[in-house]
Phi, psi and omega in degrees: 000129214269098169298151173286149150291116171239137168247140202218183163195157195244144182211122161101042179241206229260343184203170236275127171297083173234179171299317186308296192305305201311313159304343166278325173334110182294327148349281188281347167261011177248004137286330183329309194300335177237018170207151202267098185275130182249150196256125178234139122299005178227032192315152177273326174214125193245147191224134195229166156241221206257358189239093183135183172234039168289319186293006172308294235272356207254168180209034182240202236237092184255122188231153225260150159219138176223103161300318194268146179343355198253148179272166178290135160220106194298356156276010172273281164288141146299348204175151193214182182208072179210239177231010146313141254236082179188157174237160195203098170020232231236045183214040182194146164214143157271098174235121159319132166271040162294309172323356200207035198236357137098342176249103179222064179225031034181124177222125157320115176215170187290146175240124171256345181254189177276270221211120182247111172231158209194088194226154184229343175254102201283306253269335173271210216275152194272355170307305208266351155326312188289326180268002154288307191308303212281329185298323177321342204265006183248270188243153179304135165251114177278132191265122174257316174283158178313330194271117155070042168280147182220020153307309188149307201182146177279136183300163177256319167244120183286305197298326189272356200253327186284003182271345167282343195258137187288331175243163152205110188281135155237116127259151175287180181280290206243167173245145152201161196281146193082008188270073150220094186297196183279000189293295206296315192279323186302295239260344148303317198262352167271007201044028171281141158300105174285137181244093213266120152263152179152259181284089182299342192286343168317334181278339167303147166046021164272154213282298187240121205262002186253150182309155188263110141223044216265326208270011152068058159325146169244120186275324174309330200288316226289142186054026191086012137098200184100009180112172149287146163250108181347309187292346162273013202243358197291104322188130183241139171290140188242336186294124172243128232277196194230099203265123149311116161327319191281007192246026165259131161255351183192160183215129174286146158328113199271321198275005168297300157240178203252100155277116183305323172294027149293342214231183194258334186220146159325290195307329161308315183295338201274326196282339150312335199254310226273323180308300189296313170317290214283324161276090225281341146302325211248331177243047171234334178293325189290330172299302166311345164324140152279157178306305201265116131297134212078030230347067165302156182242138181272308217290261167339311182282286214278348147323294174275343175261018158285311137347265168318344202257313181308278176341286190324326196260324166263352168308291214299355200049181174316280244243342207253284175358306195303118174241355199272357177111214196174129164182186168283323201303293172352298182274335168313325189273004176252332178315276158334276191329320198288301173295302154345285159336307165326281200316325193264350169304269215301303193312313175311322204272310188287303224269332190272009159188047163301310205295348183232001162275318157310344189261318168343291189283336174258025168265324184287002164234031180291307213278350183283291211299293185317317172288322168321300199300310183313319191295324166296003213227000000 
């Protein structure tokens, strides 16, 4: 039996638009199994992600996938993929990108250190920046990543390096509900107690939702004393968003890890991690969790409704596929979109060779300098 021929291309995505990569794609190898997917320039369907606008340039059957903070905007896509909490007909799947971080399983290993942070990207929310400095300030946390290393140098194998450490703080780079990468499972699959900020929806369907402020903090006390220190006194999101039941494919383990939206303040978060550290029942129970509730197989289920979601859309060919419309508004908004690129192109392009775009301008204003100075003189 004859597979149909699809031609397709990956574009704005995490590494270089080649043939190699395109075929390394999990995307393309799990259509693989019922269609002979061909790697095109003039492609029938393009699965694009969030980094760039070559997909700007395509007019074929476009699906958006994003690992990152952004929601789809369906005047682009045909079709999307990503980890906000919505049903959208027959054009939106929700899969996190964790589901594709491939370890979702708890392994012992001996620990000799404390507390592991592992970060390269300083540009992001300053909580968790704050809430390393303030745990250093109960035991040293070593830092491994290019941000705020204090190691020596940034590690090379992350899972190997996070397997000595009794914690691990992951926070995301942002929080929004259903916002959950692969930071909480690496630090699962190293046998660290993760200390997770991010994904508020972690907090749906936990049996018990009110904040842990059971331990009658004394903030004067705290760190030797000397007052409040502000930064611990600093507001954590607590809100658990209001989620539909039928769009949860799964509910993490709450007794797995230390959630941070559990607690109200940095400082409620720090007396938590300090609790556990000191107490050797409270962190072998933690340990001992399972990831998952209900034995979900993360693996299997997402698996098949990617398939099916993939399937639906190329079965269908090029022109029956097409959901984005048609219009005057429509087309002004690709327009716009399109000159936006330009523009932030061109602005990028300036700031990555001001220094020879200044020698430029000030050789095209040597004979103006010169006349002047004659004038002057």
């Amino acid at each position: 039996m004859n597979k149909k021929i699809v031609k397709m291309k990956i574009v704005d995505w995490w590494n270089d638009d080649t043939e190699e990569n395109f075929y390394s794609n999990q995307f393309v190898n799990i259509l693989q199994s019922q269609y002979e997917i061909i790697y095109s320039n003039n492609p029938d369907f393009i699965i694009y992600g969030p980094f760039g606008k070559e997909h700007l340039k395509y007019d074929c059957v476009k699906i958006f996938y994003t690992g990152e903070n952004i929601t789809p905007d369906y005047n682009i896509a045909d079709y999307a993929i990503g980890f906000d909490y919505m049903d959208f007909c027959d054009r939106y799947l929700r899969i996190p990108l964790w589901i594709f971080c491939g370890i979702f399983k708890k392994i012992k290993y001996n620990k000799t250190k404390f507390c592991s942070f592992l970060v390269s990207n300083g540009k992001a929310t300053m909580l968790r920046d704050i809430f390393f400095e303030e745990l250093s300030k109960y035991k040293k946390v070593d830092s491994g990543g290019r941000w705020k290393n204090n190691i020596g140098a940034p590690i090379e194998n992350k899972i190997e390096w996070l397997k000595s450490y009794k914690f691990n703080i992951c926070f995301e780079n942002s929080s929004h509900p259903g916002y959950l990468t692969e930071k909480l499972f690496d630090a699962f699959a190293a046998g660290c107690i993760p200390i997770y900020w991010g994904d508020t929806s972690l907090r749906v369907g936990e049996e018990n939702t009110a904040l842990n402020n059971n331990h009658n903090i004394d903030y004067s006390k705290i760190h030797g004393g000397g007052g409040v220190d502000n930064n611990l006194l600093i507001s954590i999101d607590t809100r658990i968003p209001n989620i539909p039941q039928h769009l949860i494919d799964y509910k993490i383990n709450p007794k797995s890890f230390i959630n941070a939206h559990n607690f109200s303040t940095i400082g409620d978060l720090i007396e938590e991690v300090k609790r556990i550290d000191n107490d050797k029942q409270a962190y072998e129970e933690m340990i001992n969790e399972p990831i998952f509730l209900d034995n979900f197989n993360p693996i299997t289920f997402y698996e098949n409704k990617l398939f099916i979601f993939l399937d639906s859309i190329v079965s269908q060919g090029r022109e029956l596929a097409k959901r984005r419309g048609w219009g005057q508004y429509k087309e002004d908004y690709l327009k716009r979109a399109y000159m936006l690129d330009k523009e932030r192109k061109y602005i990028d392009y300036c700031f990555k060779h001001k220094s020879i775009i200044s020698n430029i301008r000030n050789i095209s204003e040597l004979p103006r300098n010169i006349i002047r100075r004659i004038r002057g003189k």
